[in-house]
Backbone atoms as SQL, in Angstrom:
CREATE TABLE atoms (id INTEGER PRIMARY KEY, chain TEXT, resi INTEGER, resn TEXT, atom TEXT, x REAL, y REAL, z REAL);
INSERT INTO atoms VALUES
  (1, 'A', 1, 'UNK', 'N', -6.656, 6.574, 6.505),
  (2, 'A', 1, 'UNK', 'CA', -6.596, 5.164, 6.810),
  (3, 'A', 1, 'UNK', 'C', -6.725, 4.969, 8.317),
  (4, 'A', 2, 'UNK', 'N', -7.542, 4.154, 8.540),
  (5, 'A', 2, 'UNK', 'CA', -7.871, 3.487, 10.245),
  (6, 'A', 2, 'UNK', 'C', -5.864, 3.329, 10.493),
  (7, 'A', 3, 'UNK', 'N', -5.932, 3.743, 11.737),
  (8, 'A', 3, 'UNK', 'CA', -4.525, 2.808, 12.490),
  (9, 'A', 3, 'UNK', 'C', -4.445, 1.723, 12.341),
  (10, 'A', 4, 'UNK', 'N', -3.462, 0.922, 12.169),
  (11, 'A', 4, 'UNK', 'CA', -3.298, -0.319, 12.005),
  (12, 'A', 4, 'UNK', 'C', -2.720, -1.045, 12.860),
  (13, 'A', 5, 'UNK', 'N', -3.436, -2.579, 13.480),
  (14, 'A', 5, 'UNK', 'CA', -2.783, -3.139, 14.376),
  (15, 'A', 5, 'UNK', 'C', -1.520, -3.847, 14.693),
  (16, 'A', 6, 'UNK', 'N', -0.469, -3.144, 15.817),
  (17, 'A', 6, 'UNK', 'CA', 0.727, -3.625, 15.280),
  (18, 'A', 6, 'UNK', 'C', 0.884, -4.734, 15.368),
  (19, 'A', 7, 'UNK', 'N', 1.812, -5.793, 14.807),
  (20, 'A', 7, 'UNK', 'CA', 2.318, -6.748, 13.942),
  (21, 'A', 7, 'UNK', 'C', 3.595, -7.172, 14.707),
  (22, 'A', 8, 'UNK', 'N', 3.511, -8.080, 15.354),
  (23, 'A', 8, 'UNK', 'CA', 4.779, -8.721, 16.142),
  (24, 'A', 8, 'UNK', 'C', 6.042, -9.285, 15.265),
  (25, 'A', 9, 'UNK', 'N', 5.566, -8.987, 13.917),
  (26, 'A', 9, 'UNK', 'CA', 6.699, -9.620, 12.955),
  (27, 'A', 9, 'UNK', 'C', 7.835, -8.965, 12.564),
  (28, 'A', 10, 'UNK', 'N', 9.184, -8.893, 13.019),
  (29, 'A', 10, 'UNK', 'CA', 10.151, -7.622, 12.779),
  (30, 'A', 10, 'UNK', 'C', 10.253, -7.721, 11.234),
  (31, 'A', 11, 'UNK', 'N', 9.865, -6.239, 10.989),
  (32, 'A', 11, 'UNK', 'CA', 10.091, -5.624, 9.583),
  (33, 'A', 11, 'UNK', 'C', 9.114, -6.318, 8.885),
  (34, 'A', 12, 'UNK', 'N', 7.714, -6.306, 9.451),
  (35, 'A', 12, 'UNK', 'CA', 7.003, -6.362, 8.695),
  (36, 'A', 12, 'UNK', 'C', 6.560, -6.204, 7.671),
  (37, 'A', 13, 'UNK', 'N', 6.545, -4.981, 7.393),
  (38, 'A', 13, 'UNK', 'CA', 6.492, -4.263, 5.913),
  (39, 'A', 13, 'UNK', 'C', 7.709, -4.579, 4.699),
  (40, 'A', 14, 'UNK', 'N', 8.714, -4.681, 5.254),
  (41, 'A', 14, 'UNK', 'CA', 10.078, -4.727, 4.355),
  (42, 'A', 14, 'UNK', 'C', 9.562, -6.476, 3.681),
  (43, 'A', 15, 'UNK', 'N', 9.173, -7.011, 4.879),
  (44, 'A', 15, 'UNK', 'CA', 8.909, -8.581, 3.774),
  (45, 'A', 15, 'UNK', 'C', 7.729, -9.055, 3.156),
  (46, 'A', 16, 'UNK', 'N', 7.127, -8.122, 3.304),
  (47, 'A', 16, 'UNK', 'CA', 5.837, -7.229, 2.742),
  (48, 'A', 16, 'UNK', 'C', 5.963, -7.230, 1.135),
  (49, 'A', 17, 'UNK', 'N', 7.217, -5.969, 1.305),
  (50, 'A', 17, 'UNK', 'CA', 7.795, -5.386, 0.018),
  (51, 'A', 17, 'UNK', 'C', 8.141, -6.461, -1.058),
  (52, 'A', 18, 'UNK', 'N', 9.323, -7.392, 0.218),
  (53, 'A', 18, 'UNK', 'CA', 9.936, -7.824, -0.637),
  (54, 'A', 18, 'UNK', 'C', 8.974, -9.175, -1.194),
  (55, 'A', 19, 'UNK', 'N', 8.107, -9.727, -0.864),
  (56, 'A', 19, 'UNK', 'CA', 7.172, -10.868, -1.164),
  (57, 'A', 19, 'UNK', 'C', 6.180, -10.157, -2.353),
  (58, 'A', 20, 'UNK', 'N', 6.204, -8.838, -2.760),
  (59, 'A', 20, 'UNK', 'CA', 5.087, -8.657, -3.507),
  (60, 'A', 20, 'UNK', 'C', 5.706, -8.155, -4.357),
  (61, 'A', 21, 'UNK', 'N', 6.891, -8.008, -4.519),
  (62, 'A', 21, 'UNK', 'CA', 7.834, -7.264, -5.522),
  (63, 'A', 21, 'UNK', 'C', 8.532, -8.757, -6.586),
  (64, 'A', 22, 'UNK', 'N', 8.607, -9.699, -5.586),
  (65, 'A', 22, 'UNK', 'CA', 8.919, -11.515, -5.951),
  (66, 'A', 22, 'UNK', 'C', 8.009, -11.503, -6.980),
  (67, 'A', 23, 'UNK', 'N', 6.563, -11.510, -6.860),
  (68, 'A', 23, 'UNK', 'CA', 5.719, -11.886, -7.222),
  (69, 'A', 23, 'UNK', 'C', 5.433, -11.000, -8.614),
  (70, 'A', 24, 'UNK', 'N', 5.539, -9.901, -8.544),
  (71, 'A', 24, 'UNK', 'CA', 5.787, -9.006, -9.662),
  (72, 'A', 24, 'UNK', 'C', 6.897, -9.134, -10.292),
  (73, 'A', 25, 'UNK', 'N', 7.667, -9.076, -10.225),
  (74, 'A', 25, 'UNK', 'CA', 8.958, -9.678, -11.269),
  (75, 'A', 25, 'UNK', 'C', 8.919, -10.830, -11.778),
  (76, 'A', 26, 'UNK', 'N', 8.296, -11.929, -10.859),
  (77, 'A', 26, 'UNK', 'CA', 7.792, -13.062, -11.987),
  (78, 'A', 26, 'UNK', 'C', 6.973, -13.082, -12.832),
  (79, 'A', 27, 'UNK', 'N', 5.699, -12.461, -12.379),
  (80, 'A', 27, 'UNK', 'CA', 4.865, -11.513, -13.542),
  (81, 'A', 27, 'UNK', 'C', 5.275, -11.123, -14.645),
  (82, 'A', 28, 'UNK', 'N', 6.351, -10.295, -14.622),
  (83, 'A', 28, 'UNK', 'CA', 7.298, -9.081, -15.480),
  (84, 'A', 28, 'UNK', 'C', 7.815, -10.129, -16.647),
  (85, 'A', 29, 'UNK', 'N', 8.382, -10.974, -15.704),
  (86, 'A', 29, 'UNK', 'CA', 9.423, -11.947, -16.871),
  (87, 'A', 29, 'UNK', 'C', 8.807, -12.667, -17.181),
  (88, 'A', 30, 'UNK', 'N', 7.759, -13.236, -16.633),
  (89, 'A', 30, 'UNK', 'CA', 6.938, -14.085, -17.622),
  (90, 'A', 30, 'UNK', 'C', 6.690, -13.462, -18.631),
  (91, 'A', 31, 'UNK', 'N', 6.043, -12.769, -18.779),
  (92, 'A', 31, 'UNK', 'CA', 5.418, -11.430, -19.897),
  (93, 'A', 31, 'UNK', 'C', 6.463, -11.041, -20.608),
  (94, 'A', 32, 'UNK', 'N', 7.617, -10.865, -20.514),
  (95, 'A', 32, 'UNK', 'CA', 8.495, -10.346, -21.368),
  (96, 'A', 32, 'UNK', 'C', 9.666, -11.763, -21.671),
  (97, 'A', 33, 'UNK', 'N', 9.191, -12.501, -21.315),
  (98, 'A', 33, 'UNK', 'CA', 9.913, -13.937, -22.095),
  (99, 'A', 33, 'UNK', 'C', 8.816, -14.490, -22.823),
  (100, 'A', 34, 'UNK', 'N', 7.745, -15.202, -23.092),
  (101, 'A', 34, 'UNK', 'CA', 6.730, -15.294, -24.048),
  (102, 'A', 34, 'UNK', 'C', 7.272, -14.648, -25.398),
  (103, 'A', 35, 'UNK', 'N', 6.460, -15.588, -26.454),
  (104, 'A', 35, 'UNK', 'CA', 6.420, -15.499, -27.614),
  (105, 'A', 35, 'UNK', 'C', 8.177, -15.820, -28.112),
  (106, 'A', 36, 'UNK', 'N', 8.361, -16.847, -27.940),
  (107, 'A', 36, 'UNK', 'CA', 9.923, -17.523, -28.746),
  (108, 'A', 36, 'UNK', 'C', 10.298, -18.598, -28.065),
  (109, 'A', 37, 'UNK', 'N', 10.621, -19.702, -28.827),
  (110, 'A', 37, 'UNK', 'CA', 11.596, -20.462, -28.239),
  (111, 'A', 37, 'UNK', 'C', 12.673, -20.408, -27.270),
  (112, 'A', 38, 'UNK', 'N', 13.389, -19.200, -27.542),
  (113, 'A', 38, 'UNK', 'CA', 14.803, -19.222, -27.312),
  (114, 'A', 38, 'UNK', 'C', 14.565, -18.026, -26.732),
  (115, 'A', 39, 'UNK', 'N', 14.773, -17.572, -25.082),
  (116, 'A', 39, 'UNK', 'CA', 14.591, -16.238, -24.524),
  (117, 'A', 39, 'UNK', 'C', 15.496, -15.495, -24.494),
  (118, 'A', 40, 'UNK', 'N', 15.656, -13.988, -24.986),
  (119, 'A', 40, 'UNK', 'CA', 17.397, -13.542, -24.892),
  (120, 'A', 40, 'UNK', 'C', 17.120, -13.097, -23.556),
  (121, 'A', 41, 'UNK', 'N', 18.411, -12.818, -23.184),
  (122, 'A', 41, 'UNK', 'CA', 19.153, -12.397, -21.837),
  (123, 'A', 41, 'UNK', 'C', 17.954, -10.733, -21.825),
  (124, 'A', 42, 'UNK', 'N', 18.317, -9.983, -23.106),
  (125, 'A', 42, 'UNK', 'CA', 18.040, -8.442, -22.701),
  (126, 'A', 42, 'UNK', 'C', 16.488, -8.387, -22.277),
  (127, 'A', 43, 'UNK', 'N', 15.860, -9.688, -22.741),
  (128, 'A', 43, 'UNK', 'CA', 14.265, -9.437, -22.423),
  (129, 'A', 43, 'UNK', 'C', 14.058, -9.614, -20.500),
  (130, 'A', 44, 'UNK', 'N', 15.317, -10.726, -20.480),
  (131, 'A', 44, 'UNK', 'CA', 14.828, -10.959, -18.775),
  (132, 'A', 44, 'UNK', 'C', 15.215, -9.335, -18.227),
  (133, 'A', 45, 'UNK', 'N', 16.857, -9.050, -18.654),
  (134, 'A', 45, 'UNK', 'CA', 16.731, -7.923, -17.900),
  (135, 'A', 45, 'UNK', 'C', 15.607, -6.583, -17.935),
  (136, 'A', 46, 'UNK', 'N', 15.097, -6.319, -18.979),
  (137, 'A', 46, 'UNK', 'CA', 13.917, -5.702, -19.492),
  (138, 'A', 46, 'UNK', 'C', 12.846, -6.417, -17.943),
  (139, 'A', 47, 'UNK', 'N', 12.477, -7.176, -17.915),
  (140, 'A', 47, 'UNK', 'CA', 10.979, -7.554, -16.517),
  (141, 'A', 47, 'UNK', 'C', 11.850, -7.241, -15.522),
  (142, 'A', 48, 'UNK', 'N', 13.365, -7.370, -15.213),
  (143, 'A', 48, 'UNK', 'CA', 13.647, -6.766, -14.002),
  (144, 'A', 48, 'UNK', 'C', 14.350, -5.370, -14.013),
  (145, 'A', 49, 'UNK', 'N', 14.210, -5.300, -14.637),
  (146, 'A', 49, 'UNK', 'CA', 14.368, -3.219, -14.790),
  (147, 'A', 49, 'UNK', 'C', 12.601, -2.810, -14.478),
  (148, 'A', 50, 'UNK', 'N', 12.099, -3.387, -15.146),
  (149, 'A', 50, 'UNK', 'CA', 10.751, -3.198, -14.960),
  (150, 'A', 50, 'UNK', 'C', 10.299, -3.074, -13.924),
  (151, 'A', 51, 'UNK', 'N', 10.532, -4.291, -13.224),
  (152, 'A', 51, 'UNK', 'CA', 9.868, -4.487, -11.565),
  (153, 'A', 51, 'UNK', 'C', 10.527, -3.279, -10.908),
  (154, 'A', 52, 'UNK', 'N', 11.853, -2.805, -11.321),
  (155, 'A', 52, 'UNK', 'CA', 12.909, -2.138, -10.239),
  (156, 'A', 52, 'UNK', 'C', 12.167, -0.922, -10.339),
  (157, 'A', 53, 'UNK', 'N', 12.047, -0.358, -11.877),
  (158, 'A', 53, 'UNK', 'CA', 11.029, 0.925, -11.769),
  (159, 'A', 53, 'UNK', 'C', 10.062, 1.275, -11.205),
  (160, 'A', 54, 'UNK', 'N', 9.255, 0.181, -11.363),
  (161, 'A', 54, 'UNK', 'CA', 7.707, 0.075, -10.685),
  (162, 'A', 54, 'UNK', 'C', 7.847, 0.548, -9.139),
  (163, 'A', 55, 'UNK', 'N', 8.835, -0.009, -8.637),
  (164, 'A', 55, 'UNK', 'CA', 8.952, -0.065, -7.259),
  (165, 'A', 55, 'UNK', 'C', 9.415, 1.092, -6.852),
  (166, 'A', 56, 'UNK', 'N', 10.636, 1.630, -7.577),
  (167, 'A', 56, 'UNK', 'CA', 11.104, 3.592, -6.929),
  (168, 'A', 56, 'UNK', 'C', 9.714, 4.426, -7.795),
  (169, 'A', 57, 'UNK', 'N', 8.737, 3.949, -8.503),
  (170, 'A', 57, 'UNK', 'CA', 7.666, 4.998, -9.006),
  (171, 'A', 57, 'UNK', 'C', 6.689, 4.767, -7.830),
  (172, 'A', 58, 'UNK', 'N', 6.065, 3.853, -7.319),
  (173, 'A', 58, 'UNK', 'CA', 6.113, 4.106, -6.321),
  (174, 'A', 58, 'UNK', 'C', 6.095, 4.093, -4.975),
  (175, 'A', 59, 'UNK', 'N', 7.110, 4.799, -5.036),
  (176, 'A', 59, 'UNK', 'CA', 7.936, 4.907, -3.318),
  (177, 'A', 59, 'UNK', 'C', 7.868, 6.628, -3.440),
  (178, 'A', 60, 'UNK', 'N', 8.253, 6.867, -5.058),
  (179, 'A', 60, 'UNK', 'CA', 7.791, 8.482, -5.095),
  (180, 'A', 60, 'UNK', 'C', 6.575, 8.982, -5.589),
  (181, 'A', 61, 'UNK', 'N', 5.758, 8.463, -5.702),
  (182, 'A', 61, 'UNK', 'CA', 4.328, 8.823, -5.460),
  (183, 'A', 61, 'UNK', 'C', 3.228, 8.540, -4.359),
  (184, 'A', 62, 'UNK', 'N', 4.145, 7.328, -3.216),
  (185, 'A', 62, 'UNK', 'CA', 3.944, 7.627, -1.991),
  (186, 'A', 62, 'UNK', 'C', 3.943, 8.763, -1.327),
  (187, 'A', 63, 'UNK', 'N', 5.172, 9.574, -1.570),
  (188, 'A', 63, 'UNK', 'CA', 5.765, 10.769, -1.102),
  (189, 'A', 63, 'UNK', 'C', 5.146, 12.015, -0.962),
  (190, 'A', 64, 'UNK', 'N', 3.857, 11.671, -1.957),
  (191, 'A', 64, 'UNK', 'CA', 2.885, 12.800, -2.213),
  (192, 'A', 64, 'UNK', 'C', 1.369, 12.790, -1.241),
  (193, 'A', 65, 'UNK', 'N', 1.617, 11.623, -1.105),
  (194, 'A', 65, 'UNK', 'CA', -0.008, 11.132, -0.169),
  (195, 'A', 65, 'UNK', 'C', 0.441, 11.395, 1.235),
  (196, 'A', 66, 'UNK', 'N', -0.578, 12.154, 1.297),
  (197, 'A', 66, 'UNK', 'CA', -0.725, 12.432, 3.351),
  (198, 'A', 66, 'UNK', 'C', -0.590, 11.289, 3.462),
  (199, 'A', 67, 'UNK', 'N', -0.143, 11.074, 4.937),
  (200, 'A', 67, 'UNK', 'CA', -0.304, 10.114, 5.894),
  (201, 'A', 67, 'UNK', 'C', 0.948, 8.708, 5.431),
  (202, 'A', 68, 'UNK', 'N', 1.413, 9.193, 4.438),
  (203, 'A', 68, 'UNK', 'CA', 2.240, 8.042, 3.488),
  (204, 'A', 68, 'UNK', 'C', 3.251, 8.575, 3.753),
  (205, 'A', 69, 'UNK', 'N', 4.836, 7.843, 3.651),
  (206, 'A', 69, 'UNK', 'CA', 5.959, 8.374, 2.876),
  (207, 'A', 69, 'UNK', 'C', 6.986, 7.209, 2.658),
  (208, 'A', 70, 'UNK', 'N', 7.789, 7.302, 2.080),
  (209, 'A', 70, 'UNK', 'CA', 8.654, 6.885, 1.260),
  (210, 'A', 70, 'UNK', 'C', 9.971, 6.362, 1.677),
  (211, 'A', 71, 'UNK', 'N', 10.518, 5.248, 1.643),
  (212, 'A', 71, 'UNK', 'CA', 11.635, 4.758, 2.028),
  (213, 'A', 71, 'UNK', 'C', 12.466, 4.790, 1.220),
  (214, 'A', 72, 'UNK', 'N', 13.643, 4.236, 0.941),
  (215, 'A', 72, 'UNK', 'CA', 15.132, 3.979, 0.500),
  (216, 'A', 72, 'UNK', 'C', 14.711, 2.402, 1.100),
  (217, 'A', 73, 'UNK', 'N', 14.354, 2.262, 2.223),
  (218, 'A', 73, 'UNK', 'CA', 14.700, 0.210, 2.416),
  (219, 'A', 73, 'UNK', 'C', 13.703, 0.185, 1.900),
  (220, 'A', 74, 'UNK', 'N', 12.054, 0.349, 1.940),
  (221, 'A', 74, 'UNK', 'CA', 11.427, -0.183, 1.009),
  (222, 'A', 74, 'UNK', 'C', 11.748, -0.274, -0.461),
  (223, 'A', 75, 'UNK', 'N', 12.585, 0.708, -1.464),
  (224, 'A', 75, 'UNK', 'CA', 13.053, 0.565, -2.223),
  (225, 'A', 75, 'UNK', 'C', 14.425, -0.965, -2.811),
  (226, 'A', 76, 'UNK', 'N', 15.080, -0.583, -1.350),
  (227, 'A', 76, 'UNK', 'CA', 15.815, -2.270, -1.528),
  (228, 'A', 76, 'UNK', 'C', 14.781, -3.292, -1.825),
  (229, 'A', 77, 'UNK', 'N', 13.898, -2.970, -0.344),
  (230, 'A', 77, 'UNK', 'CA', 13.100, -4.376, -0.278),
  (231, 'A', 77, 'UNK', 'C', 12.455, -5.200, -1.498),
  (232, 'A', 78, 'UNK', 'N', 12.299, -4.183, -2.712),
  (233, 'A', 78, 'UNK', 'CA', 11.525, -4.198, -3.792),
  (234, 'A', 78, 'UNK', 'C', 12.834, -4.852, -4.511),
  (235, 'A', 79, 'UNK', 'N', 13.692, -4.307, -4.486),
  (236, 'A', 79, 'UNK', 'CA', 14.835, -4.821, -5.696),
  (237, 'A', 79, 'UNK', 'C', 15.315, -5.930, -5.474),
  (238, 'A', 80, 'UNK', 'N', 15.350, -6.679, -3.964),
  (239, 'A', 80, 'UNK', 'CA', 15.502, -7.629, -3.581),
  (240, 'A', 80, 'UNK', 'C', 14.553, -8.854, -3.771),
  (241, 'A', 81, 'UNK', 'N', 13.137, -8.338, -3.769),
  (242, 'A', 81, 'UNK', 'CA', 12.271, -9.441, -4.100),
  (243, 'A', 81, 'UNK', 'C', 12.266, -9.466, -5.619),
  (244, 'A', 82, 'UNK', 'N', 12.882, -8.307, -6.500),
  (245, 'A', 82, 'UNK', 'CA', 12.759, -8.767, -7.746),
  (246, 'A', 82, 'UNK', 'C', 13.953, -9.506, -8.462),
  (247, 'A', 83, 'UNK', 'N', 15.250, -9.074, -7.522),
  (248, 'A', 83, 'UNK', 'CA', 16.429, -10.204, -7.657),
  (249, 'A', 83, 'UNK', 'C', 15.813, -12.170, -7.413),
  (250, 'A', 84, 'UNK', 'N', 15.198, -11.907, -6.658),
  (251, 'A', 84, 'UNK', 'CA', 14.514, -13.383, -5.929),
  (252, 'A', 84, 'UNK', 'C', 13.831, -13.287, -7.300),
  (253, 'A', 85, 'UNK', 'N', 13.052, -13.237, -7.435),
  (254, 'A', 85, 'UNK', 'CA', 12.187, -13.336, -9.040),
  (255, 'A', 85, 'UNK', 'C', 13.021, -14.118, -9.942),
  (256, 'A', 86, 'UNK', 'N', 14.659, -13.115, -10.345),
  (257, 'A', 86, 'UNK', 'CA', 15.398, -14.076, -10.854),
  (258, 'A', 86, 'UNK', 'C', 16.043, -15.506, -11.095),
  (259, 'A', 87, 'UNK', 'N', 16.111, -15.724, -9.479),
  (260, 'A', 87, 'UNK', 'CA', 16.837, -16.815, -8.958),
  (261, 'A', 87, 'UNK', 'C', 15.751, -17.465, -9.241),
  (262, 'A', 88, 'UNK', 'N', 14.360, -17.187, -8.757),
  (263, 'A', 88, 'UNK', 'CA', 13.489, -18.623, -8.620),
  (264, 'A', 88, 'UNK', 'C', 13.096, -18.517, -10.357),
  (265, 'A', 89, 'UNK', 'N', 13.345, -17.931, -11.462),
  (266, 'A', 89, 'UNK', 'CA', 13.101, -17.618, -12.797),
  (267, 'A', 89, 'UNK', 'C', 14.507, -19.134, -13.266),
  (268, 'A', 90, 'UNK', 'N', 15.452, -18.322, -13.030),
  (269, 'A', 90, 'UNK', 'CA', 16.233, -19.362, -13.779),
  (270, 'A', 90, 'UNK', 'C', 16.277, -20.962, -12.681),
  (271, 'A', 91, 'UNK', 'N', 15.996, -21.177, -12.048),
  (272, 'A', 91, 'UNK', 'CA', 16.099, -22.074, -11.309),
  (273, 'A', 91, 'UNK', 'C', 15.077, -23.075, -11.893),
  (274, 'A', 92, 'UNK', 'N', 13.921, -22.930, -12.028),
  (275, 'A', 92, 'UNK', 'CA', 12.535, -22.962, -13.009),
  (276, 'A', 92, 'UNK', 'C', 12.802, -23.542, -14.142),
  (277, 'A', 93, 'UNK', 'N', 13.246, -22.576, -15.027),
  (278, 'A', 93, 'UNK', 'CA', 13.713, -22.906, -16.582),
  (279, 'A', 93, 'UNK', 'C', 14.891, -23.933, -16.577),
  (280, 'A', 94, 'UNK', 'N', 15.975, -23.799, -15.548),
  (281, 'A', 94, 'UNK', 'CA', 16.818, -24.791, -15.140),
  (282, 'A', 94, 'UNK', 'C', 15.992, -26.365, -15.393),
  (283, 'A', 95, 'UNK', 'N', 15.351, -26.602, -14.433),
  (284, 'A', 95, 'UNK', 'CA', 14.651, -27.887, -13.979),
  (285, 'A', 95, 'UNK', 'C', 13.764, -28.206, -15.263),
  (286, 'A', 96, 'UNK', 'N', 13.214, -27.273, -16.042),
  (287, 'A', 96, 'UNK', 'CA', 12.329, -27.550, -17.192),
  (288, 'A', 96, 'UNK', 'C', 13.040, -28.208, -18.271),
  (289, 'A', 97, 'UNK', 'N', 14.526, -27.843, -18.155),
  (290, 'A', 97, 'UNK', 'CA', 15.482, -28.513, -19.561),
  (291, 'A', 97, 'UNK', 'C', 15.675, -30.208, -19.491);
C-alpha cells in the first residue's frame, strides 16, 4: 500500500472503526429482525454478536497481512459502533410505534 497522507483528525482510524462497524450492525439487525411482526430480543442480540464477531475476525486476519496489524482499540472501536447500532435500532423502532 502507497503511504498514506496523515490526517489531522485525532484517532482517525478508531472513528473510522467505529462509523463502519455503526453501519454494519444496522445492516446485521436489519437482516436478522425481518420476516415477523413481533421481533424477539435473541434475534437483535444474534446482528450484534454478529457485528462483534465480524470485527475481532478481522482484526485477526489483519494480523497475518504484511504491512497490517491488529489492535485491541480497534476491536473496542468496532463494539462500540455496534453498541451505537443498538441505540440508534431501538430509538427507530421507538418513534415508529
Amino acid at each position: 500500500m502507497p503511504p498514506q497522507p496523515p490526517i489531522a483528525i485525532p484517532f482517525y482510524d478508531k472513528w473510522a472503526h467505529f462509523a463502519t462497524y455503526t453501519l454494519l450492525g444496522l445492516s446485521y439487525l436489519n437482516a436478522a429482525t425481518q420476516g415477523g411482526k413481533r421481533t424477539s430480543r435473541i434475534r437483535i442480540f444474534y446482528g450484534y454478536i454478529a457485528t462483534i464477531l465480524y470485527g475481532l475476525s478481522d482484526e485477526f486476519h489483519q494480523s497475518f497481512v504484511p504491512g497490517r496489524n491488529s489492535e485491541w482499540a480497534d476491536v473496542l472501536a468496532d463494539a462500540m459502533g455496534a453498541s451505537f447500532a443498538l441505540v440508534i435500532y431501538f430509538r427507530w423502532n421507538r418513534r415508529k410505534r
